[in-house]
N, C-alpha and C positions, 0 to 999 in steps of 0.2 A: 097343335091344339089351338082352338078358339080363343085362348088365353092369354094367349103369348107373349109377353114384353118386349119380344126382340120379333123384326119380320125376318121373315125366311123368303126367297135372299135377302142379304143387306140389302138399303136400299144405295148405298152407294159402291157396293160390290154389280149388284144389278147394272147401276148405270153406266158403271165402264165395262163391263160387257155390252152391251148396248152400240157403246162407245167404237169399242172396239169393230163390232158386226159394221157398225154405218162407216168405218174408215177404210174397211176391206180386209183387216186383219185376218177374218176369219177366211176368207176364201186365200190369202195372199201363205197363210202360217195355221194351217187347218189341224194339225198335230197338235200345236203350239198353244191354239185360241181352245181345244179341246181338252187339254189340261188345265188353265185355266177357269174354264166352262164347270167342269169337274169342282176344279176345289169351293168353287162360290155354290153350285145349287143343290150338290149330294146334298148337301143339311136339310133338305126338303124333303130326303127319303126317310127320314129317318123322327123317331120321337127325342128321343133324349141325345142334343147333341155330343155326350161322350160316349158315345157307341158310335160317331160319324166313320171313326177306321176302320171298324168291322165291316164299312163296304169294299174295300179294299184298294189297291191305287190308281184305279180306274179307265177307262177305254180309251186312252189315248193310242194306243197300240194297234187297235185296230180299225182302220180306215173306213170301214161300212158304219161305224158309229160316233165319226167326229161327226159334229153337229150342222156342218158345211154341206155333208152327204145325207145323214138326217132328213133334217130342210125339207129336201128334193119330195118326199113323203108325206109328209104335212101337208 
């Protein structure tokens, strides 16, 4: 919402992803940095952050959707 008192991402959840991406974490631990990735920006799908688990435990599981492989798309 427009309104929102808190930003979605943190901003300093954000920056150590960020963080993370420019030290090579994500291409070196692409599982790893994709779990990670998961628990800081789901909160952006979603309205009301206590339904965040209703998305479920997220795509780390699956290779074509770490964010390393992603990327390549964009």
């Amino acid at each position: 919402m427009a309104n929102d008192r808190d930003q979605v991402p943190d901003p300093k959840a954000w920056k150590e992803l960020q963080q993370l991406r420019k030290n090579g974490y994500a291409e070196a631990h692409p599982k790893e940095f994709c779990a990670k990735d998961w628990g800081r920006m789901r909160f952006m799908l979603i309205g009301e952050p206590v339904n965040v688990n209703k998305l479920g435990k997220g795509l780390w599981n699956m290779p074509n959707e770490w964010p390393v492989n992603v990327d390549k798309h964009f």
